[in-house]
LOTI-536683 format. One record per residue: residue number from 1; residue in one letter; x, y, z of N, C-alpha, C, CB in turn; chain. Coordinates in steps of 0.02 Angstrom, whole numbers, always signed. Glycine has a CB too. Example, Ala and Ser with C-alpha at 12.3 -4.5 7.8 and 13.67 -1.06 7.14 Angstrom:
! residues 2
seq=1&type=A&n_u=+660&n_v=-284&n_w=+390&ca_u=+615&ca_v=-225&ca_w=+390&c_u=+660&c_v=-165&c_w=+390&cb_u=+565&cb_v=-224&cb_w=+452&mol=A
seq=2&type=S&n_u=+642&n_v=-112&n_w=+354&ca_u=+684&ca_v=-53&ca_w=+357&c_u=+645&c_v=+2&c_w=+394&cb_u=+704&cb_v=-30&cb_w=+286&mol=A
This chain:
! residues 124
seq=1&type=X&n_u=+1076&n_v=+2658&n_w=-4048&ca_u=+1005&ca_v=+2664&ca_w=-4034&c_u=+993&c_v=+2731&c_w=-3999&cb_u=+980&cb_v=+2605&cb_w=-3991&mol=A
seq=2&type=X&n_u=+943&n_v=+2768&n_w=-4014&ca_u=+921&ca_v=+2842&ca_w=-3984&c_u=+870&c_v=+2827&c_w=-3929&cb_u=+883&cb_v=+2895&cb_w=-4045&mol=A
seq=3&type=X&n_u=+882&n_v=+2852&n_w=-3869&ca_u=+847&ca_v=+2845&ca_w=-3830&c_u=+781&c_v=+2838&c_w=-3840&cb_u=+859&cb_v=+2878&cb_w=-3799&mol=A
seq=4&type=X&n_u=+751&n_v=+2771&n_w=-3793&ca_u=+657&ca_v=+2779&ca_w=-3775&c_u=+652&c_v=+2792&c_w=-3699&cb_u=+602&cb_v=+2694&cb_w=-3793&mol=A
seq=5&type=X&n_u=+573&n_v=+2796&n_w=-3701&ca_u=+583&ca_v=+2813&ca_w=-3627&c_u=+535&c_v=+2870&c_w=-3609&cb_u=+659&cb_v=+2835&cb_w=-3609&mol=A
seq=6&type=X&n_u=+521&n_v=+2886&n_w=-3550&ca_u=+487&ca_v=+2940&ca_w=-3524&c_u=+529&c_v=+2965&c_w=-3461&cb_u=+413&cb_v=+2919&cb_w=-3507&mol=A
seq=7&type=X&n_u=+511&n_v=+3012&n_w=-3446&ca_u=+542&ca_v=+3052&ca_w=-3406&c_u=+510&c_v=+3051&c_w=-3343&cb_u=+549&cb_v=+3113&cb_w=-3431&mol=A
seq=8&type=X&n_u=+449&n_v=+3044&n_w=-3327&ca_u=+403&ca_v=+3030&ca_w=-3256&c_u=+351&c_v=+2963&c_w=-3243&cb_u=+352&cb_v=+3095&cb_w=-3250&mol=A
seq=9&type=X&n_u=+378&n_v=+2919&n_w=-3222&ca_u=+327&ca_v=+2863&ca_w=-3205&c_u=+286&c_v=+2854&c_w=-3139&cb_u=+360&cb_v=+2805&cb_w=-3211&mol=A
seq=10&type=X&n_u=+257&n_v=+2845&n_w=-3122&ca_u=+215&ca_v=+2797&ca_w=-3072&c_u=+202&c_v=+2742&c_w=-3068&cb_u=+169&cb_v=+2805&cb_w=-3066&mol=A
seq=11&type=X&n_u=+221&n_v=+2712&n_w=-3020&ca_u=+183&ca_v=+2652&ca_w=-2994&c_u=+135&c_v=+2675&c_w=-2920&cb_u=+245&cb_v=+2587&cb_w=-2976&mol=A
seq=12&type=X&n_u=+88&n_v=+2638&n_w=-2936&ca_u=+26&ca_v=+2659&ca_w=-2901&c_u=+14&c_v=+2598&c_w=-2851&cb_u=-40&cb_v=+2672&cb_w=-2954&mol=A
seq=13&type=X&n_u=+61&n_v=+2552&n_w=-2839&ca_u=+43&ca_v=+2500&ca_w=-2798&c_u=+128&c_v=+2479&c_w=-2773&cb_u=-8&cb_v=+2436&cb_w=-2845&mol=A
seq=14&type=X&n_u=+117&n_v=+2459&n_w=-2712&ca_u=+176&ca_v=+2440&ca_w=-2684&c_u=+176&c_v=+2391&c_w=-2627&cb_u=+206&cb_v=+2495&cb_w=-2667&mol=A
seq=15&type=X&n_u=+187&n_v=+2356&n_w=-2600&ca_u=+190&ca_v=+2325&ca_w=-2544&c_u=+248&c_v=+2296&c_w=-2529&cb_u=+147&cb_v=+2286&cb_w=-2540&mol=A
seq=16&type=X&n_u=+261&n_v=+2287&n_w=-2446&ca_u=+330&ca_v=+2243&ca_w=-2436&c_u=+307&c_v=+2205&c_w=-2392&cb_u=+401&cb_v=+2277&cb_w=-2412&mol=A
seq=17&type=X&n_u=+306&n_v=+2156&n_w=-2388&ca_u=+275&ca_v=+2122&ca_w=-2328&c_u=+308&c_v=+2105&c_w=-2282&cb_u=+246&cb_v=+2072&cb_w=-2338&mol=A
seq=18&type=X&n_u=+305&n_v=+2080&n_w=-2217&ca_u=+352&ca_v=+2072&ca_w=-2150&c_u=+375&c_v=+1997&c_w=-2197&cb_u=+303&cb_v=+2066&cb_w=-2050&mol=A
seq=19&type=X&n_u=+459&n_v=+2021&n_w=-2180&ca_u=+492&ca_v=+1955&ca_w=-2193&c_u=+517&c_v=+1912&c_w=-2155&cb_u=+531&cb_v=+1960&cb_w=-2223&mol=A
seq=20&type=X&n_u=+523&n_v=+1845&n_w=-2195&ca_u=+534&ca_v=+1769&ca_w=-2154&c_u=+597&c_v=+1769&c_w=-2175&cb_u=+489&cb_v=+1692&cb_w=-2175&mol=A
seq=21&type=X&n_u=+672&n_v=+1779&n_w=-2127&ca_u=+736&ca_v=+1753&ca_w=-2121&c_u=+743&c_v=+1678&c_w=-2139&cb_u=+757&cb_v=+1765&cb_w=-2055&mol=A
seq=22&type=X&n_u=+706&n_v=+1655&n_w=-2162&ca_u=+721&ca_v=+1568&ca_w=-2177&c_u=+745&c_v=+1566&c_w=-2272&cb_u=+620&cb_v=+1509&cb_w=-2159&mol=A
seq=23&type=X&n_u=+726&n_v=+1626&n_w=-2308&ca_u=+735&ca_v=+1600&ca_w=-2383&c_u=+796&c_v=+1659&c_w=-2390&cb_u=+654&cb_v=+1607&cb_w=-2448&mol=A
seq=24&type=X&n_u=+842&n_v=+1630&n_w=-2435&ca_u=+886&ca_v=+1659&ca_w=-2464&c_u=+879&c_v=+1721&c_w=-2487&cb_u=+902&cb_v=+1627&cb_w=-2503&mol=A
seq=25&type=X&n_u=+918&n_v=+1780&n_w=-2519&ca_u=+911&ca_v=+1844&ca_w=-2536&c_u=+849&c_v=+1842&c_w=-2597&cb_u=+986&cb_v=+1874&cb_w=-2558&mol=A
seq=26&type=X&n_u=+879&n_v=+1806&n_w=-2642&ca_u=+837&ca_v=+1781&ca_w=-2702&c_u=+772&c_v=+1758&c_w=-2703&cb_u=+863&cb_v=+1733&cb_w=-2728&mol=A
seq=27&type=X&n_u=+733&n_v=+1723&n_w=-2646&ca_u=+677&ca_v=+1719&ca_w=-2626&c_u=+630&c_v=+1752&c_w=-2579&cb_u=+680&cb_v=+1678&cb_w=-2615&mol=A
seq=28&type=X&n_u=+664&n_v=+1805&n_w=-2558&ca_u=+642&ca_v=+1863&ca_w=-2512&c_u=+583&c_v=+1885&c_w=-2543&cb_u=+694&cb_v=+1924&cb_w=-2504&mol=A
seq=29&type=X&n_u=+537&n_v=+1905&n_w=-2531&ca_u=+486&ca_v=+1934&ca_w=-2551&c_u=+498&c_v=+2008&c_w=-2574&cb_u=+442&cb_v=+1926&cb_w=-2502&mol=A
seq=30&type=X&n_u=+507&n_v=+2059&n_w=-2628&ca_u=+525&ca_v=+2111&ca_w=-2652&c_u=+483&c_v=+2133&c_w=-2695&cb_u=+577&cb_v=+2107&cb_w=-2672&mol=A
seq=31&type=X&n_u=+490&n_v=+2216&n_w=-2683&ca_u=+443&ca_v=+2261&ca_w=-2766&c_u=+528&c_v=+2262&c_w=-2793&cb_u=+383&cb_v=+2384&cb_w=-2753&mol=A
seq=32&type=X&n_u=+528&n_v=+2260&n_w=-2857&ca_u=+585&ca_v=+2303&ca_w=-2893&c_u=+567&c_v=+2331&c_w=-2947&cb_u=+642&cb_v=+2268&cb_w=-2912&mol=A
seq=33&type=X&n_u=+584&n_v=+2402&n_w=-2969&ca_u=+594&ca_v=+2434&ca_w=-3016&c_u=+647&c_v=+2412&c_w=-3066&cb_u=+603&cb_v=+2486&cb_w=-2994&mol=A
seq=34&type=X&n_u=+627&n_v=+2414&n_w=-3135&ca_u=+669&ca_v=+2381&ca_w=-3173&c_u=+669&c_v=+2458&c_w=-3216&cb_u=+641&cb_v=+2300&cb_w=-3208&mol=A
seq=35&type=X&n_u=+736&n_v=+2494&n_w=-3210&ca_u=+739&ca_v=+2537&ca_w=-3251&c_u=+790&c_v=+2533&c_w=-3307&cb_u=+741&cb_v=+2586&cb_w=-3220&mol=A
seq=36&type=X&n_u=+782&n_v=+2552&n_w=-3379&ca_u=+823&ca_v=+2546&ca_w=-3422&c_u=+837&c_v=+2604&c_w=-3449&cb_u=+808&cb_v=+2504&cb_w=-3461&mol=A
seq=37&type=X&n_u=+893&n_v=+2601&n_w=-3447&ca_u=+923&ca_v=+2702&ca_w=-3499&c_u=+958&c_v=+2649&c_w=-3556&cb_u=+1020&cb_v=+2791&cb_w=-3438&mol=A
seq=38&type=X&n_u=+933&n_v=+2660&n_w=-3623&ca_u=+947&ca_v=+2674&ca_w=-3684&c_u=+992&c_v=+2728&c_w=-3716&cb_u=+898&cb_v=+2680&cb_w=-3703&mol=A
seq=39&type=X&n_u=+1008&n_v=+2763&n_w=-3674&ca_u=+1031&ca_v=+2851&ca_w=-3705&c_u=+1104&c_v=+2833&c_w=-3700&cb_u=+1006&cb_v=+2938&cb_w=-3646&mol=A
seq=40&type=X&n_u=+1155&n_v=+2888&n_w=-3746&ca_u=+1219&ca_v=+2897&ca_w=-3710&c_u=+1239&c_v=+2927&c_w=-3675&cb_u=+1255&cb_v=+2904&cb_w=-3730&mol=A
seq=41&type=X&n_u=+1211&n_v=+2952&n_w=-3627&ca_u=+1207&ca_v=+2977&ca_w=-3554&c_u=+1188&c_v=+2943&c_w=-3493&cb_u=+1169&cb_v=+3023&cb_w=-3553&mol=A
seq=42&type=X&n_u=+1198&n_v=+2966&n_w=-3459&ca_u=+1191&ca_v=+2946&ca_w=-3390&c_u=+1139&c_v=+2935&c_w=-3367&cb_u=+1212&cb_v=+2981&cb_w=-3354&mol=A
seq=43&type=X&n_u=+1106&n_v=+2942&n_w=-3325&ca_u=+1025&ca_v=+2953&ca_w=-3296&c_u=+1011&c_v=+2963&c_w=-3233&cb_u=+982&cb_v=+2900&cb_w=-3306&mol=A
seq=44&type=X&n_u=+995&n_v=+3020&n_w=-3206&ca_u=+994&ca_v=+3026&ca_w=-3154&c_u=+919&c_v=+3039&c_w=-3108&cb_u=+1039&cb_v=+3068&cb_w=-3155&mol=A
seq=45&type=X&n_u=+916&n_v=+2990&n_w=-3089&ca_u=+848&ca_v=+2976&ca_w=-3054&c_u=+834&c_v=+2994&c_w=-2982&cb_u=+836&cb_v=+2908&cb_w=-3056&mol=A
seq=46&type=X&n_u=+776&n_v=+3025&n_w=-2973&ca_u=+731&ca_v=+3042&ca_w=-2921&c_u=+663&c_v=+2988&c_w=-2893&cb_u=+704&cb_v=+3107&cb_w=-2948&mol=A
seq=47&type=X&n_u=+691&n_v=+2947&n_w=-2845&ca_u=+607&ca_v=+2911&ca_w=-2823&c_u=+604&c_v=+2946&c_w=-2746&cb_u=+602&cb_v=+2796&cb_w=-2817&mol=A
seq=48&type=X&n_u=+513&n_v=+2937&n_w=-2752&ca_u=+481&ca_v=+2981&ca_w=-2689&c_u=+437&c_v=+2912&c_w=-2671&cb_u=+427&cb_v=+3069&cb_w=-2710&mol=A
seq=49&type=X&n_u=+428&n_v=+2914&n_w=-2635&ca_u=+375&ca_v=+2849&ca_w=-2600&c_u=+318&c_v=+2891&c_w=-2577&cb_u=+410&cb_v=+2797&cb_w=-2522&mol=A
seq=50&type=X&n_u=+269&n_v=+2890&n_w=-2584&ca_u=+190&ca_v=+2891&ca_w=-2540&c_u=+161&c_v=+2857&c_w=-2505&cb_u=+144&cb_v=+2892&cb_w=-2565&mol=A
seq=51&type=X&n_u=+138&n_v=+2872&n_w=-2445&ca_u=+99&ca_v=+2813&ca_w=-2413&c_u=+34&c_v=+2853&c_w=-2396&cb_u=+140&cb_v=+2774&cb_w=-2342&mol=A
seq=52&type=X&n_u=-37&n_v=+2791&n_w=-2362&ca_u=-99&ca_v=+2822&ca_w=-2353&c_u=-106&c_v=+2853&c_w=-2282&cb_u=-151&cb_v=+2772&cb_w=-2368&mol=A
seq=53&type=X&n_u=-49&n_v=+2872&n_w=-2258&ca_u=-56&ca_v=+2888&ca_w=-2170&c_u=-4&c_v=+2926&c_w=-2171&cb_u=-48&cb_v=+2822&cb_w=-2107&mol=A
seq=54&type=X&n_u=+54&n_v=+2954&n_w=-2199&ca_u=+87&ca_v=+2989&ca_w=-2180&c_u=+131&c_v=+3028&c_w=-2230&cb_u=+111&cb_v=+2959&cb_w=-2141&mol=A
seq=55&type=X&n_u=+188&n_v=+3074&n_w=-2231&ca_u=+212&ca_v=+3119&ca_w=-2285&c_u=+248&c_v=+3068&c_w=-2314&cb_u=+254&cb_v=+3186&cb_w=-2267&mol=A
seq=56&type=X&n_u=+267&n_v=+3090&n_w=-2381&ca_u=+309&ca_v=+3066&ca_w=-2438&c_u=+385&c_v=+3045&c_w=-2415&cb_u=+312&cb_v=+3126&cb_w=-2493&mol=A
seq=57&type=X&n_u=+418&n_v=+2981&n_w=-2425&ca_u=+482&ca_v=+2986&ca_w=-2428&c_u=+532&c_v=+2982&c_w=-2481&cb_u=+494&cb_v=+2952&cb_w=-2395&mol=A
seq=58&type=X&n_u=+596&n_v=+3009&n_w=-2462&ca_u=+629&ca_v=+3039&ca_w=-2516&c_u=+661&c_v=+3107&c_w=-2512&cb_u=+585&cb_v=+3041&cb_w=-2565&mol=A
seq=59&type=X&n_u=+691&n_v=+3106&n_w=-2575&ca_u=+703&ca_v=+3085&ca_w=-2647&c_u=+754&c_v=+3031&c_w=-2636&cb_u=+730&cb_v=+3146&cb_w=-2698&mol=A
seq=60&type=X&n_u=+753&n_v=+2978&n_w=-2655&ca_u=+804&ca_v=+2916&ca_w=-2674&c_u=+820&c_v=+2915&c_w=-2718&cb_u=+791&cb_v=+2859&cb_w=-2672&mol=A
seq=61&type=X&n_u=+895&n_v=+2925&n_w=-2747&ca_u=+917&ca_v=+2942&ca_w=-2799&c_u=+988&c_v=+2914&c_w=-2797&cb_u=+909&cb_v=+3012&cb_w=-2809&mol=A
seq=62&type=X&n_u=+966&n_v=+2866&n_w=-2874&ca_u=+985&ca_v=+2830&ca_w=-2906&c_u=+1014&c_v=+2866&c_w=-2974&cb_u=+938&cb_v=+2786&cb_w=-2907&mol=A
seq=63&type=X&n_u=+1080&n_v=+2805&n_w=-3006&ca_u=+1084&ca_v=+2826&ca_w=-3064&c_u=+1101&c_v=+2774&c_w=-3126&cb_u=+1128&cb_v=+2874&cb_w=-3056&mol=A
seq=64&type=X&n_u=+1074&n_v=+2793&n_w=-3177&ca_u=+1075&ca_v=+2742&ca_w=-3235&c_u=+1106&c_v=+2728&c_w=-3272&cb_u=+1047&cb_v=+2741&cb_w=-3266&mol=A
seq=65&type=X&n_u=+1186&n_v=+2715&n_w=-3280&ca_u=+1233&ca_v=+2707&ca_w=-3343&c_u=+1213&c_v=+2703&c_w=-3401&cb_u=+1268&cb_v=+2659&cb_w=-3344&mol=A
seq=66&type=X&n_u=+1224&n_v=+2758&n_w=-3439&ca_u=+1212&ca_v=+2757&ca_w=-3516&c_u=+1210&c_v=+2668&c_w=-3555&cb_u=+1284&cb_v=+2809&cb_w=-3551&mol=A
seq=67&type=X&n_u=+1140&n_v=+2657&n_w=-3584&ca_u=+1164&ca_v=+2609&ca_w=-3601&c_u=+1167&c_v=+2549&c_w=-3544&cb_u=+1220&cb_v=+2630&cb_w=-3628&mol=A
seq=68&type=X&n_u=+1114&n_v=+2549&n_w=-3500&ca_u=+1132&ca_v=+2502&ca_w=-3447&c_u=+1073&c_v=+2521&c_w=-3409&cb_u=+1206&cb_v=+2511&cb_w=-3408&mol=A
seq=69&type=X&n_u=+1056&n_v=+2428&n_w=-3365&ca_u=+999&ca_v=+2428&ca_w=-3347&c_u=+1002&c_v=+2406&c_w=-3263&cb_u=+960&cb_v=+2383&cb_w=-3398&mol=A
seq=70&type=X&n_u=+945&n_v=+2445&n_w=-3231&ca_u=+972&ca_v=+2427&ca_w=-3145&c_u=+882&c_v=+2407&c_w=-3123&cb_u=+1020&cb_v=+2525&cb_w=-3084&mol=A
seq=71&type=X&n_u=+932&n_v=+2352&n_w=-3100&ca_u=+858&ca_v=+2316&ca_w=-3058&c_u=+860&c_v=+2344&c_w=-2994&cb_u=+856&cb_v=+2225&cb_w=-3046&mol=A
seq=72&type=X&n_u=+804&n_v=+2384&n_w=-2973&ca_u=+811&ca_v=+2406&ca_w=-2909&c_u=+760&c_v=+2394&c_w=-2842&cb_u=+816&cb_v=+2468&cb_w=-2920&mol=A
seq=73&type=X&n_u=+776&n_v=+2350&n_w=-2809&ca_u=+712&ca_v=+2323&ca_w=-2753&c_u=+705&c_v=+2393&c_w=-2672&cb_u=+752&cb_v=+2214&cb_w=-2711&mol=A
seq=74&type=X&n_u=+650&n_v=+2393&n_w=-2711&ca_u=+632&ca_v=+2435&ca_w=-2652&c_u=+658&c_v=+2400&c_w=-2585&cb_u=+552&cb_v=+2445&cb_w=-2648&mol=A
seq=75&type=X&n_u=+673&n_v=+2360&n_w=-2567&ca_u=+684&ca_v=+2313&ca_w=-2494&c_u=+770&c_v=+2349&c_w=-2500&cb_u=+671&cb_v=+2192&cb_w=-2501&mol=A
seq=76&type=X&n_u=+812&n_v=+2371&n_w=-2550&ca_u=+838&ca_v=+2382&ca_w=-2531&c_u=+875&c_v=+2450&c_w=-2495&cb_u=+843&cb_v=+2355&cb_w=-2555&mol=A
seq=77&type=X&n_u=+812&n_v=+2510&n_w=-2511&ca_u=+826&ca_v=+2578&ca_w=-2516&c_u=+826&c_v=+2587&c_w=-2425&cb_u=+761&cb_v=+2627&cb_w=-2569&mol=A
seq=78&type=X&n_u=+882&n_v=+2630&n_w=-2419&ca_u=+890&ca_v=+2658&ca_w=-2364&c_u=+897&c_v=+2712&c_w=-2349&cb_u=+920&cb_v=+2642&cb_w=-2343&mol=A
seq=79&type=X&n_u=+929&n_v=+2788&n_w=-2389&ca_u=+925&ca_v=+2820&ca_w=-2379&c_u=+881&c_v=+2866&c_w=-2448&cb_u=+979&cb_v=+2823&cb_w=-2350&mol=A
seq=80&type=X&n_u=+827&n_v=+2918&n_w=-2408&ca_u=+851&ca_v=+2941&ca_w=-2332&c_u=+839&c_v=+2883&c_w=-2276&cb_u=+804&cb_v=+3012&cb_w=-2307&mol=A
seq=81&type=X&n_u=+787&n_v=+2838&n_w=-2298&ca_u=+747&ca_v=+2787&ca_w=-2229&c_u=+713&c_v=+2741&c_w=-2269&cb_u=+681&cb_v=+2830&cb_w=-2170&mol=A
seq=82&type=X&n_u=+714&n_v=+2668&n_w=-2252&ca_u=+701&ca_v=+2622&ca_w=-2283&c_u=+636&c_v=+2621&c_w=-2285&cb_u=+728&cb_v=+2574&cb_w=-2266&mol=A
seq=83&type=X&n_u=+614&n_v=+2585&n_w=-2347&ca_u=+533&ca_v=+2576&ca_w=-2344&c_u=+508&c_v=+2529&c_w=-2271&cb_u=+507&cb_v=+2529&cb_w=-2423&mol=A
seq=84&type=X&n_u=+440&n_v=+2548&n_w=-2275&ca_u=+424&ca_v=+2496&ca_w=-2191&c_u=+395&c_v=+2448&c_w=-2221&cb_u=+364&cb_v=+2526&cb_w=-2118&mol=A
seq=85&type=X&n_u=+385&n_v=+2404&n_w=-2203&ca_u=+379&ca_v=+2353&ca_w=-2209&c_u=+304&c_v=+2332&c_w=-2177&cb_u=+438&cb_v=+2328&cb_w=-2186&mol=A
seq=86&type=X&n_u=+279&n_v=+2276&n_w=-2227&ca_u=+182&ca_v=+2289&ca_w=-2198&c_u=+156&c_v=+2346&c_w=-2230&cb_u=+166&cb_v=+2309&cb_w=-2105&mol=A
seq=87&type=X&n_u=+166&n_v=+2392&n_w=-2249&ca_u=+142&ca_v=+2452&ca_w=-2274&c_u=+126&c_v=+2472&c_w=-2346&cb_u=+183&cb_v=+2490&cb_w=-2255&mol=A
seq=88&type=X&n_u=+65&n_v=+2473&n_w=-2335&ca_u=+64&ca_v=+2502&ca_w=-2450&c_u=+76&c_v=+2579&c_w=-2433&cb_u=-55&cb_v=+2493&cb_w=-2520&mol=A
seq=89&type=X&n_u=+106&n_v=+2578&n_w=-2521&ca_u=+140&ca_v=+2617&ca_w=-2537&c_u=+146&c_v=+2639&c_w=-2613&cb_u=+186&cb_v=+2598&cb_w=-2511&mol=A
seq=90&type=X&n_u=+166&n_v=+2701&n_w=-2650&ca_u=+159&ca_v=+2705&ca_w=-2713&c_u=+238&c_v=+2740&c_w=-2718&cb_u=+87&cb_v=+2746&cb_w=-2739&mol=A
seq=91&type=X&n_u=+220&n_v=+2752&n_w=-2800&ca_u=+311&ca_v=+2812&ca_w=-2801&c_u=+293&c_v=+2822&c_w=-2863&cb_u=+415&cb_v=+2776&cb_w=-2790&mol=A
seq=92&type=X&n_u=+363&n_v=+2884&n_w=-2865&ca_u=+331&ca_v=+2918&ca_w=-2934&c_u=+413&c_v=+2919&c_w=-2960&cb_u=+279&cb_v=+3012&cb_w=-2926&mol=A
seq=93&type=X&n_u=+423&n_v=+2905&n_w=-2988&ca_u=+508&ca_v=+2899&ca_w=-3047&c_u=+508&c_v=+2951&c_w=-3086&cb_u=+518&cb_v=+2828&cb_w=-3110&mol=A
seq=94&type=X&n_u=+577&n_v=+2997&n_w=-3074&ca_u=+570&ca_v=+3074&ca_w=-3122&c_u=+639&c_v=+3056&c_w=-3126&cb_u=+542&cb_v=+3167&cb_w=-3087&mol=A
seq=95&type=X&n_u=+664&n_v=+3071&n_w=-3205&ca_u=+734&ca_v=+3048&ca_w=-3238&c_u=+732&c_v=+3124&c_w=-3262&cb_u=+739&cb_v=+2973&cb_w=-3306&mol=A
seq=96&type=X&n_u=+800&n_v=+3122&n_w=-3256&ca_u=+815&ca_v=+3197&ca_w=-3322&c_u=+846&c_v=+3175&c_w=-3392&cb_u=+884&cb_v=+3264&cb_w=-3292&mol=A
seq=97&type=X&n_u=+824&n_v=+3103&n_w=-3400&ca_u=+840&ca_v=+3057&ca_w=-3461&c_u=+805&c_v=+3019&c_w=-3486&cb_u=+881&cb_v=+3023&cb_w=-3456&mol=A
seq=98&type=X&n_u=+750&n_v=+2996&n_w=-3521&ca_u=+709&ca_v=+2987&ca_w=-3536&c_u=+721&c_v=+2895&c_w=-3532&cb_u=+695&cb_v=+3031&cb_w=-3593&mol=A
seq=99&type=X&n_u=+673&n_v=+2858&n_w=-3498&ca_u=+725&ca_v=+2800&ca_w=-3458&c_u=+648&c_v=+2750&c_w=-3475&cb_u=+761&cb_v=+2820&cb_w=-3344&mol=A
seq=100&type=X&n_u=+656&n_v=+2670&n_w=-3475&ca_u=+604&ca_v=+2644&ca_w=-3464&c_u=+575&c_v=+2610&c_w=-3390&cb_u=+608&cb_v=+2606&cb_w=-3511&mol=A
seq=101&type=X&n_u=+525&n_v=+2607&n_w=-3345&ca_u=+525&ca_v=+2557&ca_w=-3314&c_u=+455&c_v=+2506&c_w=-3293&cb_u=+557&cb_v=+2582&cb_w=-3268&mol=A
seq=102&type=X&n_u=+491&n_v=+2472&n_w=-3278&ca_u=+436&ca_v=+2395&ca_w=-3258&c_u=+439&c_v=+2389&c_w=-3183&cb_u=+469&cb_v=+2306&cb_w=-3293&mol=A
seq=103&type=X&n_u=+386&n_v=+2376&n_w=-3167&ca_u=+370&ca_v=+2358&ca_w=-3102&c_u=+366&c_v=+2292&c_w=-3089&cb_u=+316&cb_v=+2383&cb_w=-3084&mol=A
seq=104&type=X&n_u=+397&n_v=+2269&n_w=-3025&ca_u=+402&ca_v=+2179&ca_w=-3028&c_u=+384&c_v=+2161&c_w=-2942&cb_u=+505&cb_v=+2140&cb_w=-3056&mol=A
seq=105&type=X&n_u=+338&n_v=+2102&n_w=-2932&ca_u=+329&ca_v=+2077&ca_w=-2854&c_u=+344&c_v=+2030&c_w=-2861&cb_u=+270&cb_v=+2076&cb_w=-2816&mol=A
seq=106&type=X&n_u=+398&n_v=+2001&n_w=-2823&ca_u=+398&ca_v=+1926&ca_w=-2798&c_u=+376&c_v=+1921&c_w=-2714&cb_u=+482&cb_v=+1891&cb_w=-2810&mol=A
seq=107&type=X&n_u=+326&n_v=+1868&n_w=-2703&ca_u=+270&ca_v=+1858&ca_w=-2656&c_u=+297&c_v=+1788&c_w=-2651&cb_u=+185&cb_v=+1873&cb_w=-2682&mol=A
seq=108&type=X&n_u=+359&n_v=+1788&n_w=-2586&ca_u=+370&ca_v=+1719&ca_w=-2579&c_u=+362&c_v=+1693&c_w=-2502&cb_u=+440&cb_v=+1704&cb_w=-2607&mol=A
seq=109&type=X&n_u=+261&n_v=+1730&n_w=-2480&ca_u=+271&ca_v=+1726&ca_w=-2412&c_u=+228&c_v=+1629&c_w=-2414&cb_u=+221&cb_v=+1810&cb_w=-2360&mol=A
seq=110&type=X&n_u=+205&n_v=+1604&n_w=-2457&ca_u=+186&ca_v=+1547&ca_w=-2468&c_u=+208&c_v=+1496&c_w=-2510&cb_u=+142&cb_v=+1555&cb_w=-2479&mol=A
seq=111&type=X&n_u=+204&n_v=+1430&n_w=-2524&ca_u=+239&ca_v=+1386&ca_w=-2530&c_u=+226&c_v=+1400&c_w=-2620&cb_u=+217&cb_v=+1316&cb_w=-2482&mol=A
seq=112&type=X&n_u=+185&n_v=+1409&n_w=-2630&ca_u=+159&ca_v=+1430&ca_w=-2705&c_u=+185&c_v=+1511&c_w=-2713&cb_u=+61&cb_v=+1422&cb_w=-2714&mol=A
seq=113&type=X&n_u=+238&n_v=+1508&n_w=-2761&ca_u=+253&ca_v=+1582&ca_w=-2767&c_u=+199&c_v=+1625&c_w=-2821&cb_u=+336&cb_v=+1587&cb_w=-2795&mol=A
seq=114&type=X&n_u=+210&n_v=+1682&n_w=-2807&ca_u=+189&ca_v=+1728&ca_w=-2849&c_u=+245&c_v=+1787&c_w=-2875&cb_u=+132&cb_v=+1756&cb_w=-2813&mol=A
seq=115&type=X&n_u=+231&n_v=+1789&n_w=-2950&ca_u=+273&ca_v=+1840&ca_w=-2971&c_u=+233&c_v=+1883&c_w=-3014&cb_u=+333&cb_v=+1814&cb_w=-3006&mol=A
seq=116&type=X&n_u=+234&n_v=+1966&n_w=-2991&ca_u=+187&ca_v=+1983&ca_w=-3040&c_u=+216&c_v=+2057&c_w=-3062&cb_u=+106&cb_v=+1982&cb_w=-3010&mol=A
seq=117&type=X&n_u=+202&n_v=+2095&n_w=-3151&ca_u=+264&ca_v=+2119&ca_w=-3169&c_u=+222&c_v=+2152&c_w=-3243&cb_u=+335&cb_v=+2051&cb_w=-3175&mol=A
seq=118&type=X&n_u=+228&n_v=+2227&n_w=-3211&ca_u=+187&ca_v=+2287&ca_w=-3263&c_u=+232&c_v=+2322&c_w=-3288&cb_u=+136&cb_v=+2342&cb_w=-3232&mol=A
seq=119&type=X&n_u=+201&n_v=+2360&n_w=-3316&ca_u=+260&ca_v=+2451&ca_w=-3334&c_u=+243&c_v=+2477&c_w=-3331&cb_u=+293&cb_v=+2487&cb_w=-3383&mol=A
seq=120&type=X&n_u=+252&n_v=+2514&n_w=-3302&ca_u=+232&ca_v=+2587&ca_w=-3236&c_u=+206&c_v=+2629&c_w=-3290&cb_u=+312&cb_v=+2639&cb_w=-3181&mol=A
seq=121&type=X&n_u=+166&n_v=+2674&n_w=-3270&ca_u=+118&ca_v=+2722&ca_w=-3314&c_u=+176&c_v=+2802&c_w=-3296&cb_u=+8&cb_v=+2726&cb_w=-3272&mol=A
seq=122&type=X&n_u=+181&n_v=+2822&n_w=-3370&ca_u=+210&ca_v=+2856&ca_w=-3381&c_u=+168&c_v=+2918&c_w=-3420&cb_u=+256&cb_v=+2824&cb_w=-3404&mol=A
seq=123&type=X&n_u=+208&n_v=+2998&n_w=-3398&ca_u=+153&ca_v=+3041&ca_w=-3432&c_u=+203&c_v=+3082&c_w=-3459&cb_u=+92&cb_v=+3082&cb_w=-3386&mol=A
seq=124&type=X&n_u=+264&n_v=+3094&n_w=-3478&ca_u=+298&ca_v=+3124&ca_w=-3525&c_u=+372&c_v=+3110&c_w=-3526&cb_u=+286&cb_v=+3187&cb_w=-3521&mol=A
């Protein structure tokens, strides 16, 4: 298969909300990026975070095994500095491999979950 994919995405919405130590890893409340490389190459990724009060963080950089797909939760990025928590937030995904991704929330601060799950707007 020949690579699909774009090379710069956005997601324009983000949130992490203050978390409850009572649910397992799996029920944690999380954004994750679902990125997929198709290519026979590698993929080497750049995310920047934005917020409405202060400078950009980043670059968080990740990488994509040819042919291989990485679920990546913002709850877990640390360097350079973890996302805060309570805080909206956006990011912008720049591959030097033309890569797909989906945006995913699990919202498990209530007894009724929510799961909700786009694909990031991409411009080349």
């Amino acid at each position: 298969m020949s690579s699909i994919g774009k090379t710069r995405w956005a997601i324009a919405e983000g949130y992490l909300p203050p978390q409850n130590g009572e649910r397992g890893r799996r029920m944690v409340s999380h954004e994750t990026a679902c990125l997929l490389n198709t290519g026979r190459y590698d993929a080497h990724v750049r995310i920047t975070v934005y917020f409405s009060d202060r400078e950009p963080a980043g670059p968080y950089l990740i990488t994509v095994p040819a042919q291989r797909t990485v679920h990546l939760r913002f709850n877990d990025l640390r360097d350079p500095e973890p996302i805060p928590l309570d805080t909206d937030y956006a990011s912008v995904i720049e591959s030097d491999r033309p890569i797909v991704v989906q945006h995913s929330r699990l919202d498990s601060r209530h007894a009724e979950l929510s799961l909700v799950t786009t694909l990031a707007y991409a411009d080349r």
